[in-house]
mmCIF file of the N, C-alpha and C atoms, coordinates in Angstrom:
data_MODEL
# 
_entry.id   MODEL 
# 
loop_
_atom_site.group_PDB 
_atom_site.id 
_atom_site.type_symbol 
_atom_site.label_atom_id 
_atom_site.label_alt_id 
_atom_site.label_comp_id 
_atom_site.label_asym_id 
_atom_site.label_entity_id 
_atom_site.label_seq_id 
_atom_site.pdbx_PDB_ins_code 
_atom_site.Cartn_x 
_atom_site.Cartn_y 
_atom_site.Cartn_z 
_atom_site.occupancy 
_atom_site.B_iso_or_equiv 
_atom_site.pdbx_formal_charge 
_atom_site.auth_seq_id 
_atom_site.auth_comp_id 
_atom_site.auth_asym_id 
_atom_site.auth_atom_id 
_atom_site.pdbx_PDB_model_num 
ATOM 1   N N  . UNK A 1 1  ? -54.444 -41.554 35.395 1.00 0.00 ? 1  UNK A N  1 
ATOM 2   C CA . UNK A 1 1  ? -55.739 -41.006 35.745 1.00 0.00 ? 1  UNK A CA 1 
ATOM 3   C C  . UNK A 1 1  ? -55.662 -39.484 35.649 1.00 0.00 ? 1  UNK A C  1 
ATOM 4   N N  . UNK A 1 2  ? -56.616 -39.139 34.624 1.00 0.00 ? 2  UNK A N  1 
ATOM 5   C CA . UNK A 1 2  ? -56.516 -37.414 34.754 1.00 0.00 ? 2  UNK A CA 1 
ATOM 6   C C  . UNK A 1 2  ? -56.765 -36.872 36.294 1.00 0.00 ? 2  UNK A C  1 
ATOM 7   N N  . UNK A 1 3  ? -56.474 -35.259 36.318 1.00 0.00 ? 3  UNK A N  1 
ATOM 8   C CA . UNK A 1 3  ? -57.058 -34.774 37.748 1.00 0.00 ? 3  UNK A CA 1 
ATOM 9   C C  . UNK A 1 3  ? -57.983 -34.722 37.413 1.00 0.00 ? 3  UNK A C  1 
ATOM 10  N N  . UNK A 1 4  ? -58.919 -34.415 36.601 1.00 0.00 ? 4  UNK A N  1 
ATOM 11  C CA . UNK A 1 4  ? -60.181 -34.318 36.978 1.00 0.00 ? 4  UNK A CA 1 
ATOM 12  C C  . UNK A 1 4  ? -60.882 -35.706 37.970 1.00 0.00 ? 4  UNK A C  1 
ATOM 13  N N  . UNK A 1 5  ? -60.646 -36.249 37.536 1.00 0.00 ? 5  UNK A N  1 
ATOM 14  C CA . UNK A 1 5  ? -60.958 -37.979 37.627 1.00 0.00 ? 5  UNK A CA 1 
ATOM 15  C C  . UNK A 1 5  ? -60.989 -37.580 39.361 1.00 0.00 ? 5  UNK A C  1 
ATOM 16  N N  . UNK A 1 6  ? -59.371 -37.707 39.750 1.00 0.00 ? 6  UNK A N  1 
ATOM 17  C CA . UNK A 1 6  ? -58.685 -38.019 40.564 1.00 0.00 ? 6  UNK A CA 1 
ATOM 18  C C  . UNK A 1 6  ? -59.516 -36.836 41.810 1.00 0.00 ? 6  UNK A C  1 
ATOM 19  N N  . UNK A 1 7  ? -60.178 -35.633 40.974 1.00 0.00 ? 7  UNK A N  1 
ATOM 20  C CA . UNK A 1 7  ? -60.668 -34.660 41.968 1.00 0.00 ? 7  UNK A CA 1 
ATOM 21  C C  . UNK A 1 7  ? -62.199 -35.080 42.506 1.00 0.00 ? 7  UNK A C  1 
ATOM 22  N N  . UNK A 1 8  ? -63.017 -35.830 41.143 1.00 0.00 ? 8  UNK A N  1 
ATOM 23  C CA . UNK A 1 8  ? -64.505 -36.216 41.687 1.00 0.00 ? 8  UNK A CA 1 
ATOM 24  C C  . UNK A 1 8  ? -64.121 -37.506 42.614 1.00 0.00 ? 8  UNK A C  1 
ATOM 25  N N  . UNK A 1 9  ? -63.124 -38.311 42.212 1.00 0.00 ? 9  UNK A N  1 
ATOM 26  C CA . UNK A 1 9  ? -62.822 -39.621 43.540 1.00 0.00 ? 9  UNK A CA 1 
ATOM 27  C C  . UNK A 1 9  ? -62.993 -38.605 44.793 1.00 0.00 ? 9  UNK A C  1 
ATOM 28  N N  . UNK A 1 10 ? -61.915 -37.763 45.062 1.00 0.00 ? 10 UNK A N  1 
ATOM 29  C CA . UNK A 1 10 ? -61.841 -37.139 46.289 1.00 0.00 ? 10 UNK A CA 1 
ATOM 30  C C  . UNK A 1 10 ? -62.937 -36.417 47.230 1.00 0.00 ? 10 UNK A C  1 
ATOM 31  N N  . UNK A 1 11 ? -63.846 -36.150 45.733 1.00 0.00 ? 11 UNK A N  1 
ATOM 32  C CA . UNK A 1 11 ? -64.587 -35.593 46.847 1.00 0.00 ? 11 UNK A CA 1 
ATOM 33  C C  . UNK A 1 11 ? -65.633 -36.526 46.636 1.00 0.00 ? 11 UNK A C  1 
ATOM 34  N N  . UNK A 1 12 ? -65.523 -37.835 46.272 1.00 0.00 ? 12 UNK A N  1 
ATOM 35  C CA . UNK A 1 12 ? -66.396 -38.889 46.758 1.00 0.00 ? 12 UNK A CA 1 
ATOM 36  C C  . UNK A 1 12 ? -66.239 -39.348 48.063 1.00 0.00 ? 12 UNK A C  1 
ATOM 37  N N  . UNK A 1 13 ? -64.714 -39.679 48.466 1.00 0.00 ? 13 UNK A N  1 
ATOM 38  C CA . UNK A 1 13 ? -64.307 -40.044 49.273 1.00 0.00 ? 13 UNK A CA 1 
ATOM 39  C C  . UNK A 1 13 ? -64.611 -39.143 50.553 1.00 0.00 ? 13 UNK A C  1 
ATOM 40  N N  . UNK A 1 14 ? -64.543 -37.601 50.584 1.00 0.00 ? 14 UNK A N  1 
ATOM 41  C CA . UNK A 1 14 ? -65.104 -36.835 51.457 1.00 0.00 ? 14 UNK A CA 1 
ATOM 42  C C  . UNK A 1 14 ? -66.593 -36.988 51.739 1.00 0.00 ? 14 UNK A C  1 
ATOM 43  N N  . UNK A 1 15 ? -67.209 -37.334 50.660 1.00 0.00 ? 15 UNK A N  1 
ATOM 44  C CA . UNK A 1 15 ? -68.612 -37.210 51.220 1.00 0.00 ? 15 UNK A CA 1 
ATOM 45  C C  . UNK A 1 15 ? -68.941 -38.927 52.030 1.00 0.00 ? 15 UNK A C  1 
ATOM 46  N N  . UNK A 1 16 ? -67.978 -39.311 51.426 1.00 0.00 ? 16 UNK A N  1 
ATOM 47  C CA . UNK A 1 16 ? -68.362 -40.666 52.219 1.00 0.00 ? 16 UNK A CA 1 
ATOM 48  C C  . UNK A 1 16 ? -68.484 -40.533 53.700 1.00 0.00 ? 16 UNK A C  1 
ATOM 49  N N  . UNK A 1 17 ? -66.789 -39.890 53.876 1.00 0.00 ? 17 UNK A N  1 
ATOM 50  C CA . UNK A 1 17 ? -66.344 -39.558 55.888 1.00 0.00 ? 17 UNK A CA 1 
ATOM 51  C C  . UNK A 1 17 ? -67.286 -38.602 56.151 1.00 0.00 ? 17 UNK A C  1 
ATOM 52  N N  . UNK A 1 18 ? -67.868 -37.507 55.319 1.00 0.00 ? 18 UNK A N  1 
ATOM 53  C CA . UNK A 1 18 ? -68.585 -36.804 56.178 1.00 0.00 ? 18 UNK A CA 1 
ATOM 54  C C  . UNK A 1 18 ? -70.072 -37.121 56.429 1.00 0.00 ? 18 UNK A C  1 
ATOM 55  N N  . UNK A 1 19 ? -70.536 -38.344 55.809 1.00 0.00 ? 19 UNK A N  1 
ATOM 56  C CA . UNK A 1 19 ? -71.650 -39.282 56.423 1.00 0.00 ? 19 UNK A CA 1 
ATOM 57  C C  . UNK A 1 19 ? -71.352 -40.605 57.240 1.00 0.00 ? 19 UNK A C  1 
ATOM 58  N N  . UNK A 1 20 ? -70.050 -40.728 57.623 1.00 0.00 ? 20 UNK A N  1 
ATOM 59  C CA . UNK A 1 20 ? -69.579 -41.566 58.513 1.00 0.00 ? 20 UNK A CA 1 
ATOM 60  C C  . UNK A 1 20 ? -69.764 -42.969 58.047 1.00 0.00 ? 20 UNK A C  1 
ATOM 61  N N  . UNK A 1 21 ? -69.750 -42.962 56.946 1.00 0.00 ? 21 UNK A N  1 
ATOM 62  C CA . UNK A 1 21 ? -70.130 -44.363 56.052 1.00 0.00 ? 21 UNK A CA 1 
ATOM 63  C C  . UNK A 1 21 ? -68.071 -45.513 56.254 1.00 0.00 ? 21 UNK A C  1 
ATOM 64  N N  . UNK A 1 22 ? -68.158 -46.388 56.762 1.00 0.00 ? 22 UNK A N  1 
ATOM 65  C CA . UNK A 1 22 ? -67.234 -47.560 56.129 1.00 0.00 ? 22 UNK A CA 1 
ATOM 66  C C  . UNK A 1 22 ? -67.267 -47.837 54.665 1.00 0.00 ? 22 UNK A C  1 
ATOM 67  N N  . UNK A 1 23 ? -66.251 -48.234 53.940 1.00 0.00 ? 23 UNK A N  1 
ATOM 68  C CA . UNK A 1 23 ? -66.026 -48.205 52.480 1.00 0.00 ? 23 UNK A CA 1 
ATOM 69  C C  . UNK A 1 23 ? -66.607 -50.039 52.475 1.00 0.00 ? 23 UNK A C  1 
ATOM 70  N N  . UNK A 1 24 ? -67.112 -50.694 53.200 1.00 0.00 ? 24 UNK A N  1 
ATOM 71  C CA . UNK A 1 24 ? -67.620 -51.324 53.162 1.00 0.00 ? 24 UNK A CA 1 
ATOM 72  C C  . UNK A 1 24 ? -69.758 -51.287 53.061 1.00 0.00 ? 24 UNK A C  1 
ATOM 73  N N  . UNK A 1 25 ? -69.544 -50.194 54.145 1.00 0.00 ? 25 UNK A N  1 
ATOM 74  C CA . UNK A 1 25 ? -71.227 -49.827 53.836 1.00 0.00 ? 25 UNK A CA 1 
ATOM 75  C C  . UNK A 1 25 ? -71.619 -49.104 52.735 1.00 0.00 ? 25 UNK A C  1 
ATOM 76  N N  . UNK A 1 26 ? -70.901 -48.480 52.202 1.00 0.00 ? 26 UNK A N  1 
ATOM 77  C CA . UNK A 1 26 ? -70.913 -48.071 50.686 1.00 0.00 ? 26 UNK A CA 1 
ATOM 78  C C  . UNK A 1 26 ? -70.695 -49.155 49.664 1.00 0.00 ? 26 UNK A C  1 
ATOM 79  N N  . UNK A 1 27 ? -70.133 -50.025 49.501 1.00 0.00 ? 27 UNK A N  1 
ATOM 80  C CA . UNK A 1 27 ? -70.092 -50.720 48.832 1.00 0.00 ? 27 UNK A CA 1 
ATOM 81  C C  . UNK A 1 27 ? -71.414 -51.917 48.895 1.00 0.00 ? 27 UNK A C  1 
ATOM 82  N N  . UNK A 1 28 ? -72.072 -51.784 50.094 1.00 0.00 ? 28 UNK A N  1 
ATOM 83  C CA . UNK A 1 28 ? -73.101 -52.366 50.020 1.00 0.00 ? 28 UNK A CA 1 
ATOM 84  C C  . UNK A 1 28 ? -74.097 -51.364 49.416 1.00 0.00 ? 28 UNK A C  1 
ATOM 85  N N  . UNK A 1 29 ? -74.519 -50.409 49.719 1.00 0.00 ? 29 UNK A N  1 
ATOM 86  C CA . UNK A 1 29 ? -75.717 -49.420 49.110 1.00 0.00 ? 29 UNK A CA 1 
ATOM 87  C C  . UNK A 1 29 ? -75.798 -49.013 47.814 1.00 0.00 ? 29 UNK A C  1 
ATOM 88  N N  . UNK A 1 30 ? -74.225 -49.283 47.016 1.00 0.00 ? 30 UNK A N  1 
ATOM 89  C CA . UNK A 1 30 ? -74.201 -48.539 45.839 1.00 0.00 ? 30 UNK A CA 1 
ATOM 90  C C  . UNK A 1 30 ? -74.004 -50.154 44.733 1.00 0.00 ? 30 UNK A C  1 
ATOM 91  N N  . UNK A 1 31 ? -74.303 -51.163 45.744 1.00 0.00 ? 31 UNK A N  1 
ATOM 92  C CA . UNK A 1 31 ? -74.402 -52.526 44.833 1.00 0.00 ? 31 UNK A CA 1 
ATOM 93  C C  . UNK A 1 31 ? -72.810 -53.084 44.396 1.00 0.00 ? 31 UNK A C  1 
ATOM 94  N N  . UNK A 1 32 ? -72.424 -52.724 45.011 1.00 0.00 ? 32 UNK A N  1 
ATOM 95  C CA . UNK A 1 32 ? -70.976 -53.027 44.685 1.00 0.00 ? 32 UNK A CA 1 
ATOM 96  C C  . UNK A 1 32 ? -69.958 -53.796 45.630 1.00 0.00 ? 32 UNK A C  1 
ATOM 97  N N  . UNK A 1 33 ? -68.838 -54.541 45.698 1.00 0.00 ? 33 UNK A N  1 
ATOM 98  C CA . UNK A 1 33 ? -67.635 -54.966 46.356 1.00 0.00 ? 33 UNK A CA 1 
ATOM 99  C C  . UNK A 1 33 ? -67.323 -53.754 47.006 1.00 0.00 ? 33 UNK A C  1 
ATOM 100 N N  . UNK A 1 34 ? -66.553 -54.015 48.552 1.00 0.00 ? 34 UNK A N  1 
ATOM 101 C CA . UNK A 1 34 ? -65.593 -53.216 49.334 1.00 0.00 ? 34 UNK A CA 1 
ATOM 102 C C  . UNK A 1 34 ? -64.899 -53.130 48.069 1.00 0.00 ? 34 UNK A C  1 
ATOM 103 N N  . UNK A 1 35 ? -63.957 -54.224 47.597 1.00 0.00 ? 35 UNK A N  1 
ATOM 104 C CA . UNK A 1 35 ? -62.795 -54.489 46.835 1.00 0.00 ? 35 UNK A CA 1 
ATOM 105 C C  . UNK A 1 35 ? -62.802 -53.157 46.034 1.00 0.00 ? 35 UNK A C  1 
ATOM 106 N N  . UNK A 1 36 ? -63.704 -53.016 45.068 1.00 0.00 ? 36 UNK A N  1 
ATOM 107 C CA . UNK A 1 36 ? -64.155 -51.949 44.140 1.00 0.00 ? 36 UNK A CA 1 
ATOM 108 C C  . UNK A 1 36 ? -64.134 -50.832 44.564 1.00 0.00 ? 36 UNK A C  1 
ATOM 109 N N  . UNK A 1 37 ? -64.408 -50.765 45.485 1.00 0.00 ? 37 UNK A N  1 
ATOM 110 C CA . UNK A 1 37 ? -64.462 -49.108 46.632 1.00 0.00 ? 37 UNK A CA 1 
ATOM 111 C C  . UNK A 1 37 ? -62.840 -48.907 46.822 1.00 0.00 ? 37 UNK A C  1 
ATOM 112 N N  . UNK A 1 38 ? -62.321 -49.948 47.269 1.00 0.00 ? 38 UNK A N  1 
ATOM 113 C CA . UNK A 1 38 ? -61.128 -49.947 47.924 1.00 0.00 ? 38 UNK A CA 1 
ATOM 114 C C  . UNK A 1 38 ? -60.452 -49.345 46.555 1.00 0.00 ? 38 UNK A C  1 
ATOM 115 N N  . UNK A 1 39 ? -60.239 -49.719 45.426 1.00 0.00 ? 39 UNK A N  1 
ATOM 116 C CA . UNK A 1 39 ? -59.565 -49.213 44.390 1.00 0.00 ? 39 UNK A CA 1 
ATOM 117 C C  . UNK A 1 39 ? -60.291 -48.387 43.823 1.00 0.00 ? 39 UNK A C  1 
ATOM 118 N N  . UNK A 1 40 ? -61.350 -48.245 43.807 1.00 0.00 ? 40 UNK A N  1 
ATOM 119 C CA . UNK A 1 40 ? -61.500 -46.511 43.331 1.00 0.00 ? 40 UNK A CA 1 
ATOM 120 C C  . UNK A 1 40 ? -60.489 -45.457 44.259 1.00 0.00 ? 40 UNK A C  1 
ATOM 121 N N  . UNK A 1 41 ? -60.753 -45.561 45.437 1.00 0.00 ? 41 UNK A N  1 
ATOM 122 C CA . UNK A 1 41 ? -60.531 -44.409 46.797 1.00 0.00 ? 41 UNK A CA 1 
ATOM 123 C C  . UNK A 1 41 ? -58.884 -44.455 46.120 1.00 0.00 ? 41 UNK A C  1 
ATOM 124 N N  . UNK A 1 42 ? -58.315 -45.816 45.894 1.00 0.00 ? 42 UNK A N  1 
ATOM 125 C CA . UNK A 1 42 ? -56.986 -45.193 45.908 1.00 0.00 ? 42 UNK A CA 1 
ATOM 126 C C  . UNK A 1 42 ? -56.553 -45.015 44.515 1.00 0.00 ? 42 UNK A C  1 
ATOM 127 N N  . UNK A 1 43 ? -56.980 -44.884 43.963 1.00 0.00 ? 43 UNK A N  1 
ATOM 128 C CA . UNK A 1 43 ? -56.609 -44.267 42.347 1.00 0.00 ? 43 UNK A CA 1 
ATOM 129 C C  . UNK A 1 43 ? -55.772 -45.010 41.571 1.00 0.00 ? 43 UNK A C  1 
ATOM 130 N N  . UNK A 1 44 ? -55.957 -46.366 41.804 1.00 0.00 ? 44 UNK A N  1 
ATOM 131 C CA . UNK A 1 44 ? -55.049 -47.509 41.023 1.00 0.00 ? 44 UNK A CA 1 
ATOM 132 C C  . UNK A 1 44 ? -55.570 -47.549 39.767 1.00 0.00 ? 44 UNK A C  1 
ATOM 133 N N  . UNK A 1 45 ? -56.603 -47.651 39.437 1.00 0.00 ? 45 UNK A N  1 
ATOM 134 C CA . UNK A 1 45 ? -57.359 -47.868 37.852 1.00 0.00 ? 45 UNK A CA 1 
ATOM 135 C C  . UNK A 1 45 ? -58.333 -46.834 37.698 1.00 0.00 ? 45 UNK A C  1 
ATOM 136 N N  . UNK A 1 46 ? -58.328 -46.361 36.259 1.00 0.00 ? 46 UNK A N  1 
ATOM 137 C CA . UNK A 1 46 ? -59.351 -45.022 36.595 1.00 0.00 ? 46 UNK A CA 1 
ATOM 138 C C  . UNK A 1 46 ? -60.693 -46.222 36.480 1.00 0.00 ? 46 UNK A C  1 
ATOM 139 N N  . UNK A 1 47 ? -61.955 -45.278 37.186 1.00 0.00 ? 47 UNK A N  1 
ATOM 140 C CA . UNK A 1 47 ? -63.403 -46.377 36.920 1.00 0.00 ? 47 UNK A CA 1 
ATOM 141 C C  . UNK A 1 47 ? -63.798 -46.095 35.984 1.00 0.00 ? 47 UNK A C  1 
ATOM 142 N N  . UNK A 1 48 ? -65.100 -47.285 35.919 1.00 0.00 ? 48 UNK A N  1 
ATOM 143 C CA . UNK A 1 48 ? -66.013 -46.595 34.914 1.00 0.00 ? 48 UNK A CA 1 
ATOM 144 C C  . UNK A 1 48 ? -67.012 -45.925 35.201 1.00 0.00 ? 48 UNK A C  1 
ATOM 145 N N  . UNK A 1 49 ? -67.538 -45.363 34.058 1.00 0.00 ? 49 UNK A N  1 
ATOM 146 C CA . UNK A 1 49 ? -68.381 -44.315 34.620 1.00 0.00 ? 49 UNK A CA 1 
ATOM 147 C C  . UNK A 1 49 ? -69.806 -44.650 35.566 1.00 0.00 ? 49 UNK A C  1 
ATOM 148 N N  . UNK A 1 50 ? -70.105 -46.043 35.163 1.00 0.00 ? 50 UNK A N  1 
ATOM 149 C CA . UNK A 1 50 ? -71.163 -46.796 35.934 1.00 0.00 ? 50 UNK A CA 1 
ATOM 150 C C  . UNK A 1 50 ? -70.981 -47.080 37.125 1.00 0.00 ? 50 UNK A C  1 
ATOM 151 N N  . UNK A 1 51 ? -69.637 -47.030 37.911 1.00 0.00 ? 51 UNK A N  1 
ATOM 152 C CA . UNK A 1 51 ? -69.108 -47.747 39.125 1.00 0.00 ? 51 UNK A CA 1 
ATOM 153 C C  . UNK A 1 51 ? -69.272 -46.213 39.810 1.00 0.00 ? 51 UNK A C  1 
ATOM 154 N N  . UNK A 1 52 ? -68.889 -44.855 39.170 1.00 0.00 ? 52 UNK A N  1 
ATOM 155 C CA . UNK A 1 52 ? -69.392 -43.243 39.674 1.00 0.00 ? 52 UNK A CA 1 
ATOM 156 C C  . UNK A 1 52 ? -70.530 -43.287 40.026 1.00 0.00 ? 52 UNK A C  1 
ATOM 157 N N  . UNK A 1 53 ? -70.886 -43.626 38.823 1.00 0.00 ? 53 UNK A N  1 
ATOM 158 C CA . UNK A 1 53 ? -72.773 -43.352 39.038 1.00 0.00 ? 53 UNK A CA 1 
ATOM 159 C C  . UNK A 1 53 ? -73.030 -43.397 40.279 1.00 0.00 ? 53 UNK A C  1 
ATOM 160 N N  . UNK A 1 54 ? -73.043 -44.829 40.524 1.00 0.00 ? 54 UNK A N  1 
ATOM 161 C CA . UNK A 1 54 ? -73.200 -46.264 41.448 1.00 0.00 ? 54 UNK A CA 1 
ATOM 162 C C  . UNK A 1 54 ? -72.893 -45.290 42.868 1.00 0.00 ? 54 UNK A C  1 
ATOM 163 N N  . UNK A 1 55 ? -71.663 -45.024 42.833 1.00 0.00 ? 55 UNK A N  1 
ATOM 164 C CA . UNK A 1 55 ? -71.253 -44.244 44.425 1.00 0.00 ? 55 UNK A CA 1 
ATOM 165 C C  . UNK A 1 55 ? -71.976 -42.712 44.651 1.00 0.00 ? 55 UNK A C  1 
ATOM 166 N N  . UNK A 1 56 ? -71.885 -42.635 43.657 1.00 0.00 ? 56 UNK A N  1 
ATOM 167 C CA . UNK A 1 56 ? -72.433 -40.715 44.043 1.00 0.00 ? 56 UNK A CA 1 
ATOM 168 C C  . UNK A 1 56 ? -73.484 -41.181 44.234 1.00 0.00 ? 56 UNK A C  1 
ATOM 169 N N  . UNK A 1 57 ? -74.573 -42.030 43.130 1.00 0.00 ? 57 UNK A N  1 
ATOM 170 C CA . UNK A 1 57 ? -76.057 -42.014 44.196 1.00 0.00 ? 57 UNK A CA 1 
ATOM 171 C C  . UNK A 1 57 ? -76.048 -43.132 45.370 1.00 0.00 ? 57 UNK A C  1 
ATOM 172 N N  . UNK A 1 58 ? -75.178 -43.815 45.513 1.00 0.00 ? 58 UNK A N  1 
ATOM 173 C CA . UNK A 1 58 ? -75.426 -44.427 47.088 1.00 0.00 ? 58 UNK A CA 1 
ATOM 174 C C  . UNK A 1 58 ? -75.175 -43.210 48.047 1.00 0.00 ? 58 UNK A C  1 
ATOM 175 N N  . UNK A 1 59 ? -74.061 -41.986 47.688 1.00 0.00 ? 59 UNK A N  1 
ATOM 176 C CA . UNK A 1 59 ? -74.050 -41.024 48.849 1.00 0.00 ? 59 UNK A CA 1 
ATOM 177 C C  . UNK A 1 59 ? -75.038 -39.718 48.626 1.00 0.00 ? 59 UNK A C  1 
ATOM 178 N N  . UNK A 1 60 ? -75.765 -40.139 48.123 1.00 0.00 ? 60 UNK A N  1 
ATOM 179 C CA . UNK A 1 60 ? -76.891 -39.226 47.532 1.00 0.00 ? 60 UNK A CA 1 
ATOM 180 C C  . UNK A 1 60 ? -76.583 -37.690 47.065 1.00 0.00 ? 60 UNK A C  1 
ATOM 181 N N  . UNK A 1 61 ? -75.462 -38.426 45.785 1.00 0.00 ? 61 UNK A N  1 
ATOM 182 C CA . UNK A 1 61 ? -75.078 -37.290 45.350 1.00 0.00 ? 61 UNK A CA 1 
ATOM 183 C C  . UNK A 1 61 ? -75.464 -37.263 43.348 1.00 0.00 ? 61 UNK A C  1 
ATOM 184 N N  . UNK A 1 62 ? -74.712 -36.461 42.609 1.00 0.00 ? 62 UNK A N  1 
ATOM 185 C CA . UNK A 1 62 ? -75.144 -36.791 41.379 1.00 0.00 ? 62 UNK A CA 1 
ATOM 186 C C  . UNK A 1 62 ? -74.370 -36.208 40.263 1.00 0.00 ? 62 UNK A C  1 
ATOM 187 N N  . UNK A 1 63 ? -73.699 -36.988 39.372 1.00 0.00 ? 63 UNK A N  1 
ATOM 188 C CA . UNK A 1 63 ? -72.518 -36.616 38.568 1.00 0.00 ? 63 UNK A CA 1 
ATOM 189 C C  . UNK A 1 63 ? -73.306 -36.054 37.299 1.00 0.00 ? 63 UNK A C  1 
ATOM 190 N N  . UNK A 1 64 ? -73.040 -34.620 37.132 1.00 0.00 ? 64 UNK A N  1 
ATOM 191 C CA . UNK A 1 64 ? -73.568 -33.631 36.396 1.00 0.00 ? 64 UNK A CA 1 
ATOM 192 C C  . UNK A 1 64 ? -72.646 -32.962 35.097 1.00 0.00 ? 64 UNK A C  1 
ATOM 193 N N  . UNK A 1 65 ? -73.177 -32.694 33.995 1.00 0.00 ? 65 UNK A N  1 
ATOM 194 C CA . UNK A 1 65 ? -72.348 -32.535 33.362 1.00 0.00 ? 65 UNK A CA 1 
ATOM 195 C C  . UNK A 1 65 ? -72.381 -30.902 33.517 1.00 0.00 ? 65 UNK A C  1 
ATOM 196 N N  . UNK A 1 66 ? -71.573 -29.914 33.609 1.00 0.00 ? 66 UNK A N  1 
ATOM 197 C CA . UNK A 1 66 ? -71.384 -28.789 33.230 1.00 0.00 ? 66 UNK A CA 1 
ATOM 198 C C  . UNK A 1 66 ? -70.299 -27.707 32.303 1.00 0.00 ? 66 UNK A C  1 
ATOM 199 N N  . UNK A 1 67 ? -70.872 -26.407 31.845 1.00 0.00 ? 67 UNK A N  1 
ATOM 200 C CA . UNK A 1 67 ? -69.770 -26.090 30.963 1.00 0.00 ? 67 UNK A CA 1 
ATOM 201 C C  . UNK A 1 67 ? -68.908 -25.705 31.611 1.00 0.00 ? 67 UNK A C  1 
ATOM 202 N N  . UNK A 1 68 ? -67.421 -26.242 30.518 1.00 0.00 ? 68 UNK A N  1 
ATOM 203 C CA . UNK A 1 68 ? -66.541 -26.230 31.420 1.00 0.00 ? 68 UNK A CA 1 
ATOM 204 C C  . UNK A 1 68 ? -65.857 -24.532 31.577 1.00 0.00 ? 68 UNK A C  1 
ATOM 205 N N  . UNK A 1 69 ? -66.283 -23.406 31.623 1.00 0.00 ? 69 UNK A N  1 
ATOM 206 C CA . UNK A 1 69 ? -66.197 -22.373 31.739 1.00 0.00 ? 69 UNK A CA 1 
ATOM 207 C C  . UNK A 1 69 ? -66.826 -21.891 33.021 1.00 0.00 ? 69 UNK A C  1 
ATOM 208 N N  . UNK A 1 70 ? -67.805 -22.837 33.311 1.00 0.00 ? 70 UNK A N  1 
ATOM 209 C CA . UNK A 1 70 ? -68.569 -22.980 34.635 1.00 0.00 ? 70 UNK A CA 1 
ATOM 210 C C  . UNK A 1 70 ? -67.804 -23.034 36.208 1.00 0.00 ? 70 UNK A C  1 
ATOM 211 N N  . UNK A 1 71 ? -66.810 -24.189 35.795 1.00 0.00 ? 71 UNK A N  1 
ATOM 212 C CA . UNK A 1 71 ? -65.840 -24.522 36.709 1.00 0.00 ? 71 UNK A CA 1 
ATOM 213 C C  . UNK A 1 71 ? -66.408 -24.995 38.052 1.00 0.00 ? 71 UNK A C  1 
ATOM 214 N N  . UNK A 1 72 ? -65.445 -24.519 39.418 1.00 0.00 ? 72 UNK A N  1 
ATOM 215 C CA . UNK A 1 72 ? -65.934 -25.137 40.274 1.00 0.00 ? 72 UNK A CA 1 
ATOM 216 C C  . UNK A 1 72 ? -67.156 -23.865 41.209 1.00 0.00 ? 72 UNK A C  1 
ATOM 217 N N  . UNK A 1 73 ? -66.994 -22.888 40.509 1.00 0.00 ? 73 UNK A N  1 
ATOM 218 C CA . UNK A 1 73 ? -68.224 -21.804 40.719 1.00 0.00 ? 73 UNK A CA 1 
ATOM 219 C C  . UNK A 1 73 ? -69.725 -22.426 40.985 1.00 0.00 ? 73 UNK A C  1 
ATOM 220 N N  . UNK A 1 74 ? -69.661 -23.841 39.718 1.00 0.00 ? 74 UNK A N  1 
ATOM 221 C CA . UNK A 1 74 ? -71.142 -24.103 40.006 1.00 0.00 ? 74 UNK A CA 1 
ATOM 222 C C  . UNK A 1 74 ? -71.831 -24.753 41.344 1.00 0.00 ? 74 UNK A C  1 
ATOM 223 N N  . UNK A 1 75 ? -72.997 -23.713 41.405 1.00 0.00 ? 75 UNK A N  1 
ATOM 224 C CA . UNK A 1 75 ? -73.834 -24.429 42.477 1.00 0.00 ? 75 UNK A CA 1 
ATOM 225 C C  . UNK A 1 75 ? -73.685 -23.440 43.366 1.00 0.00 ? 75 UNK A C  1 
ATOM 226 N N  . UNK A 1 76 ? -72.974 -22.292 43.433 1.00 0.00 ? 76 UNK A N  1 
ATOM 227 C CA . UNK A 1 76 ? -72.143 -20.942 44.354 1.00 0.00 ? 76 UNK A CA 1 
ATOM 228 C C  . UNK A 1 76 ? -73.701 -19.789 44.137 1.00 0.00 ? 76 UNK A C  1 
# 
């Protein structure tokens, strides 16, 4: 799994705890298995990009493409 990968999991996983969500109540809102949650969070298989989608808008978030010269500046 690249870092990049491994860095949007993480801060999926943060936004999850910092809405106090169970990886089970996420997996209900974003249409998906705990199971599926459970192996994203721990970085066993990289996902697909539909299973991202799926979580960032259950935590009402949104996977954006930017240039990569942009970095993590954007949104600052």
């Amino acid at each position: 799994m690249s870092e990049q990968c491994a860095a949007i999991i993480d801060r999926l996983i943060a936004r999850r705890h910092d809405q106090g969500m169970t990886q089970k109540e996420l997996a209900q809102a974003a249409s998906l298995t705990q199971s599926v949650i459970a192996r994203l969070e721990s970085k066993k298989a990289v996902p697909q990009l539909d299973t991202l989608v799926r979580v960032a808008a259950a935590l009402g978030c949104a996977l954006e493409i930017v240039p990569a010269d942009v970095g993590l500046e954007y949104g600052k």
